[in-house]
C-alpha positions in Angstrom: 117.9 82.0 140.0 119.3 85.4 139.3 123.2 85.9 139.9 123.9 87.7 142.6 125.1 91.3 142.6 128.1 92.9 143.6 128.3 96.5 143.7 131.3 98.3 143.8 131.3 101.5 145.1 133.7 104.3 146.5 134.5 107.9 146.0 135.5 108.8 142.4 139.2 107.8 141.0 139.6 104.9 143.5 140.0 102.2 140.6 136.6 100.9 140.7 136.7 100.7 137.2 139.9 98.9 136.9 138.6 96.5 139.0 135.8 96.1 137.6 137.7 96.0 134.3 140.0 92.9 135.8 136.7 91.1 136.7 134.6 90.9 133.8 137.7 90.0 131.5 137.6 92.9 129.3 138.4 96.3 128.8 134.4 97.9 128.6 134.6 100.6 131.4 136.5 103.4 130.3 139.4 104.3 132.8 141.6 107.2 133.2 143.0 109.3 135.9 140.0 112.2 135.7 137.5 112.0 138.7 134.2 111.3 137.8 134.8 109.1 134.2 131.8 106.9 135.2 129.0 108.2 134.3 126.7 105.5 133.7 126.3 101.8 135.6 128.1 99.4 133.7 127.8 95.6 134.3 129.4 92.3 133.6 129.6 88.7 134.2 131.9 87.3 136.3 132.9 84.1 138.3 135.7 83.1 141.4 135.8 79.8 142.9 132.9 78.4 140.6 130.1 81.2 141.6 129.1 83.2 139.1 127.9 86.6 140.1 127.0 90.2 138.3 129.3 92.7 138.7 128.2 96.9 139.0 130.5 99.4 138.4 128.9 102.5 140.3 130.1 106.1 139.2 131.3 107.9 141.7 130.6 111.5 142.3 131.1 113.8 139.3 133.4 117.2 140.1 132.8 119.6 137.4 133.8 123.0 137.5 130.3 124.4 139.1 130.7 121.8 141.6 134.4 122.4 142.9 132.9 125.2 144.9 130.2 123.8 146.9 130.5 122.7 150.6 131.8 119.4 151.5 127.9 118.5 153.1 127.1 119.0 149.5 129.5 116.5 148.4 129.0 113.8 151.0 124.7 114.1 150.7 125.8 113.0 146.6 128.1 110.3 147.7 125.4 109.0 150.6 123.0 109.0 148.0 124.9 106.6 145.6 126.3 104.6 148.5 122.5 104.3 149.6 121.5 103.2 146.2 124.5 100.4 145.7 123.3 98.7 148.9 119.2 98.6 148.1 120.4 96.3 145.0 123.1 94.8 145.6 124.1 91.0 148.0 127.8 92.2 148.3 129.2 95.7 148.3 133.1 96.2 147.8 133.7 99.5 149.0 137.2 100.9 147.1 139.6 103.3 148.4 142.4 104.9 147.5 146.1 103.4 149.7 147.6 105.9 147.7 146.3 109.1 149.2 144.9 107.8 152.2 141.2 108.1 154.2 139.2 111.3 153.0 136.2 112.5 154.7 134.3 111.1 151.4 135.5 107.7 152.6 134.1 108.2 155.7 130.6 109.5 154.6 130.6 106.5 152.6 131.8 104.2 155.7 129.1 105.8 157.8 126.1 104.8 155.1 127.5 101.2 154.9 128.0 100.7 158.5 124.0 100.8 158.7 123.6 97.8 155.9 122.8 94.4 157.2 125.0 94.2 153.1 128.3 92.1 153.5 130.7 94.8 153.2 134.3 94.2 151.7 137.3 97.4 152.3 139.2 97.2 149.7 142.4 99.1 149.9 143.4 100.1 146.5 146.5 101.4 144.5 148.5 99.3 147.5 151.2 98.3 144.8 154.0 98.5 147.7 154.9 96.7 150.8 154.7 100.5 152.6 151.6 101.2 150.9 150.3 97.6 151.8 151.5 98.4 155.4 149.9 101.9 155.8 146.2 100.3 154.3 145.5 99.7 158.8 145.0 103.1 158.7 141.5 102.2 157.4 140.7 100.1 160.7 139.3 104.2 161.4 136.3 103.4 159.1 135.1 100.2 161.3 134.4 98.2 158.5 136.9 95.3 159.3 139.8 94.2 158.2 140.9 96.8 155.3 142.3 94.2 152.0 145.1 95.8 150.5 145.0 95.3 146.7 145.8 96.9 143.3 143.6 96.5 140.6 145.7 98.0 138.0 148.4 95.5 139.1 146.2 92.4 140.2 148.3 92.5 143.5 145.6 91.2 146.6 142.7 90.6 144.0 142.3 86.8 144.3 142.4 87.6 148.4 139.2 90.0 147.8 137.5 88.1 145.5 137.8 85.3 148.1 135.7 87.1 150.6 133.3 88.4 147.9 132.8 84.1 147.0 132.5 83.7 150.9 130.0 86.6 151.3 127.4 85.6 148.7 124.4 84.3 149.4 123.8 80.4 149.2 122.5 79.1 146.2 118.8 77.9 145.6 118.4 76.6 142.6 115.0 77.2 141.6 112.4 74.3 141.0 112.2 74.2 136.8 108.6 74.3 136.0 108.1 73.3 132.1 104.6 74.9 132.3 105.3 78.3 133.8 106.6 80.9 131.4 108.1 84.0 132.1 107.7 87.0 130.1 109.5 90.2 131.0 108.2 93.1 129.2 111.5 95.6 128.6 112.7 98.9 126.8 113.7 102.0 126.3 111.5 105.0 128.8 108.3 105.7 127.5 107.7 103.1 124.9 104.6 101.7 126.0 105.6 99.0 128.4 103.1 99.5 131.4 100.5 99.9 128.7 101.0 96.7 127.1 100.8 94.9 130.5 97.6 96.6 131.3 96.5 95.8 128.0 97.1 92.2 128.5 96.0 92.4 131.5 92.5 94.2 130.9 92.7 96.4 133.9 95.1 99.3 135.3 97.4 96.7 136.9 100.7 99.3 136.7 101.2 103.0 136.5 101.1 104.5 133.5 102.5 108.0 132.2 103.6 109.8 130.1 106.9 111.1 131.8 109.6 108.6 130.9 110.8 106.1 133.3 107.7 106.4 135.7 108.0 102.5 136.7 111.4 102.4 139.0 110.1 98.4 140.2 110.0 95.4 138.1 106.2 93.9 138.5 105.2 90.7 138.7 101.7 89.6 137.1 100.5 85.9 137.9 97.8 85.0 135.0 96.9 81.7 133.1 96.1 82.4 129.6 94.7 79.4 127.8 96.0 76.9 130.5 99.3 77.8 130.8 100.8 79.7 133.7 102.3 83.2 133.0 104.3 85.6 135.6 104.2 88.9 133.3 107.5 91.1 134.7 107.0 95.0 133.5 110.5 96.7 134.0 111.8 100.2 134.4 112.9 101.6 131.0 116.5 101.8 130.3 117.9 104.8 128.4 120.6 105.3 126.3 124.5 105.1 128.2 125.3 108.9 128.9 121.7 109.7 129.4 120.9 107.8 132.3 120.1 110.0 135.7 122.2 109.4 138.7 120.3 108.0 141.5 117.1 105.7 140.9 117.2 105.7 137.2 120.5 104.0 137.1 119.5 101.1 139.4 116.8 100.8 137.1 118.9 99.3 134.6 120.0 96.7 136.9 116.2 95.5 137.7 115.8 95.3 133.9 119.1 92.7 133.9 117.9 90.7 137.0 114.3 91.0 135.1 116.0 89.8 131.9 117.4 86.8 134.0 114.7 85.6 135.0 112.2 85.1 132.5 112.1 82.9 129.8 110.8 84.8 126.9 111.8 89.0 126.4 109.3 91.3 124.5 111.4 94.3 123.6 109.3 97.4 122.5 110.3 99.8 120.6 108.5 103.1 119.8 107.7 103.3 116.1 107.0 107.0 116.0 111.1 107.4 117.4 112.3 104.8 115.2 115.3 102.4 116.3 117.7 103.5 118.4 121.3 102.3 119.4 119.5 101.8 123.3 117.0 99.3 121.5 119.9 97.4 119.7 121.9 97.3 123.2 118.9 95.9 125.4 118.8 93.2 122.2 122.2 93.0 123.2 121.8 92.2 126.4 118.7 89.8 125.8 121.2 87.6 123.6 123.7 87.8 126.3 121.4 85.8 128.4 120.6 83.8 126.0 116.7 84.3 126.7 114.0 84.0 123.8 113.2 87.5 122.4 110.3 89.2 119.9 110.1 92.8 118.7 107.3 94.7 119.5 107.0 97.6 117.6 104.5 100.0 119.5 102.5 102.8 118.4 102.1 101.7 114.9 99.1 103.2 114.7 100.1 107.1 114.9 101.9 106.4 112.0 100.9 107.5 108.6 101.4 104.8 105.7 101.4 103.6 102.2 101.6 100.2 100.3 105.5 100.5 101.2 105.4 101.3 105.1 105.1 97.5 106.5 107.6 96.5 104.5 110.2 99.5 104.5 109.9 99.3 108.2 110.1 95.3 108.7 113.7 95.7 106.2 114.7 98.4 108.7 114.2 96.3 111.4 115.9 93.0 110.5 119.0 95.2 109.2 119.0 96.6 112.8 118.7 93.2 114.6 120.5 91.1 112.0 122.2 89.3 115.2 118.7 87.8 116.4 117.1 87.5 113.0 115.6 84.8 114.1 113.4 87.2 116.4 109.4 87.3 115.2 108.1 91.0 115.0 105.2 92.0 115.7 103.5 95.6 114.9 101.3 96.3 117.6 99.6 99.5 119.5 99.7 98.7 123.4 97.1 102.2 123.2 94.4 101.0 120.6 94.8 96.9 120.9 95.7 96.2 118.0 97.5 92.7 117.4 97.8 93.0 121.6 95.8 89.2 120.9 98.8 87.9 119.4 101.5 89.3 121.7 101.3 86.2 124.3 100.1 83.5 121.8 103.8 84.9 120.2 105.5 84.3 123.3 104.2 81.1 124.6 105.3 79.8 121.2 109.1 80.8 121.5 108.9 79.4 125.1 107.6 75.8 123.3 110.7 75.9 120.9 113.1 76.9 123.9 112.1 73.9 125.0 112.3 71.8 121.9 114.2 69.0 121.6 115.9 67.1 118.8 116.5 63.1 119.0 119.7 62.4 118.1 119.1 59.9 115.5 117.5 63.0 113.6 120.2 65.3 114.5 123.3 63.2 113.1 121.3 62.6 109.9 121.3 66.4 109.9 124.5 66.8 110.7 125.7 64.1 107.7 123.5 65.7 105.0 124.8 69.5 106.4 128.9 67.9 105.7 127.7 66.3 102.9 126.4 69.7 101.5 129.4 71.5 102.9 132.4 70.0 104.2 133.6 71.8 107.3 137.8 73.6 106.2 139.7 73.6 108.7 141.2 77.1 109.6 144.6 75.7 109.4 146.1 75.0 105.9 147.0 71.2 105.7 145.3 70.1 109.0 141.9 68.1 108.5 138.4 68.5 110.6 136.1 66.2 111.2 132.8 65.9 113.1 131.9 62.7 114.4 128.6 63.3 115.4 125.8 65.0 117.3 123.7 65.4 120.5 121.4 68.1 121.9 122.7 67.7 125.8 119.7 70.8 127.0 116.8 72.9 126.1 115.8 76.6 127.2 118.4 77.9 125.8 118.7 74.8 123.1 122.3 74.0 123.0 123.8 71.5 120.2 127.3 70.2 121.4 129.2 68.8 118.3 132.3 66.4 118.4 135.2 66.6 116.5 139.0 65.5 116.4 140.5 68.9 117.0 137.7 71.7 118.2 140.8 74.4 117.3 140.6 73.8 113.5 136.5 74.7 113.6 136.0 78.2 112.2 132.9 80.1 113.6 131.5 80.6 110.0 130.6 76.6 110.1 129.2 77.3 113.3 126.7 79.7 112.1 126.0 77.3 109.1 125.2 74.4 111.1 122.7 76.5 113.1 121.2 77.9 110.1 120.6 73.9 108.8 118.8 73.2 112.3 116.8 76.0 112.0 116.0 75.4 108.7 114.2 71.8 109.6 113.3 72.5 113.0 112.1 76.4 113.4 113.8 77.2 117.4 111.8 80.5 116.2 112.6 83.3 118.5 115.1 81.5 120.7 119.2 81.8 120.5 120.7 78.3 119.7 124.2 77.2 121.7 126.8 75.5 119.1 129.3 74.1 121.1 132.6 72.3 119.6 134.3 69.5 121.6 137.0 67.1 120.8 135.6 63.5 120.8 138.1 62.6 123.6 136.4 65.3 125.9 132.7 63.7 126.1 133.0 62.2 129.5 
């Protein structure tokens, strides 16, 4: 099943980004003390207690200089909206504000949307990096949201306490039933690409809207079909556009359907307009495909408005794997969702990555690999003097396929033999289209 979502949200220059910062491990939203620095949705993975969740950093309201003078009903109709937004996606909300300067009436406008939510709600007091500042955090009892958790996320003072209560907030988990013969395919890109098309293209009917105005699908859509026996859910996802480009409101959110729609499937067709060319947006979504460690092909759309010679194919196919040199391993397929053409092999193209998501290795076969690949080239170590070995090989899971290697000291493996290995598996058994796992353990480890 999907993670779960926590949304953080507050008025601008509260530390959500810190926080958020603090909770995905690394330094990827940008933080400093201007209002409004947010201005796209950023996510990340994170995990307290042993539950994993997805975390959103919302952006607050933006006050530019034409915006300073308008009325504060102005201001709290922009800050119900996002509230409003952060609580249709998300399980848990962790509304942020500021110990420092105390309750504002954008506080309240947000307290007054999220005392409507049937949402777990969490008051976190930020910037309470003092015992007075911890102390004066009752004053936001006023909202009647609960108990107000003084915290500072800058400092990591009262974190653990919050993230405590997010853990004990989320909903249960349900692990979903695995079903080796239903595949999953979520169709996902860039605004205006083609997506709907495909599916109803697929589909032979008008199954979803489509448009020409970018982002017209705000939903994912599920599609139940069998094609040749085998059971297909067909997911067609809101566009996602390029960071700094995306509109506040719906279109943000869209971006995190596309992530739970990523989650979810199996298999990730990612189309990309040929008349546009590749875009940074397209290499991102990859990105986040990999992340996930889902099986992926590239779709390039429209390729029939585009004029060609003898060199077009393969000019374009070198622009392509240059692009996505990280999943080279990705088929492409050239394709107009409009016309049809090579639509016939979009699904026989994804059932086939499902199969080798699902492919298994005996482990007989797998430590002769792994003998001829040291044979061929023995692994350095990374340390001068020390000496690695690897014992041997087993393939512990499918869908993703992950390879778990043993050695006598993991520390001395450098990634470069990592990347080697895979390329020797992939070299005798295909695992076309799907992201391999190499994992390193030390031999003492395997229980």
């Amino acid at each position: 099943m999907p993670d779960p979502i926590v949304a953080l949200v507050g008025r601008p220059n509260v530390g959500k980004s810190t926080f958020f910062n603090r909770l995905v491990g690394e330094r990827r939203s940008i933080t400093e003390d201007t209002p409004g620095t947010t201005r796209d949705r950023l996510y990340g993975a994170s995990e307290w207690n042993g539950r994993k969740f997805t975390v959103i950093d919302t952006a607050g309201l933006l006050f530019t200089d034409d915006q300073v003078e308008h009325s504060l009903r102005e201001i709290a109709r922009g800050v119900r909206a996002q509230a409003q937004l952060a609580i249709d996606e998300a399980d848990v909300i962790v509304f942020l504000v500021d110990g420092r300067e105390g309750m504002t009436a954008a506080d309240t406008e947000v307290a007054d949307v999220l005392r409507l939510t049937s949402k777990p709600v969490i008051l976190a007091v930020n910037k309470a990096d003092s015992q007075e500042r911890q102390l004066d955090a009752v004053e936001f009892y006023a909202l009647n949201l609960g108990e107000p958790m003084p915290m500072s996320a800058y400092h990591g003072l009262g974190t653990g306490d919050v993230l405590d209560r997010v853990v004990e907030a989320l909903p249960p988990t349900e692990p979903e039933e695995y079903d080796e013969e239903h595949v999953r395919i979520a169709i996902v890109g860039r605004p205006n690409v083609g997506k709907s098309s495909l599916l109803n293209k697929l589909l032979g009917q008008e199954r979803s809207v489509v448009s020409a105005v970018p982002g017209t699908t705000r939903d994912n859509i599920d599609t139940e079909l069998t094609f040749e026996g085998t059971r297909i859910t067909l997911i067609d996802t809101a566009g996602i556009r390029r960071a700094g480009r995306i509109e506040r409101g719906v279109e943000q959110y869209s971006v995190i359907r596309t992530l739970r729609a990523i989650d979810r499937c199996d298999v990730a067709l990612l189309l990309i307009d040929a008349e546009e060319g590749i875009t940074a947006q397209d290499t991102h979504i990859a990105g986040m495909i990999l992340d996930a460690k889902k099986g992926v092909a590239l779709l390039i759309n429209k390729w029939d408005t585009l004029e060609k010679d003898n060199d077009t194919f393969k000019d374009y196919s070198d622009k392509v794997r240059e692009a996505f040199k990280f999943i080279d391993y990705a088929p492409i397929l050239f394709i107009s969702a409009q016309t049809g053409q090579r639509v016939n092999r979009v699904l026989p193209t994804a059932l086939h990555i499902a199969d080798e998501r699902r492919k298994r290795v005996p482990t007989s076969q797998l430590n002769d690999l792994l003998r001829d690949a040291v044979n061929k080239q023995p692994p350095m170590a990374i340390r001068k003097g020390a000496h690695l070995r690897i014992y041997y090989a087993t393939q512990p899971q499918v869908a993703p396929p992950v390879f778990l290697f043993f050695t006598n000291d993991r520390n001395l493996v450098h990634w470069s033999y990592g990347r080697y290995l895979e390329n020797r598996i992939r070299e005798r058994y295909g695992f076309g289209g799907t992201p391999i796992v190499i994992v390193f353990r030390d031999r003492d480890e395997q229980d």
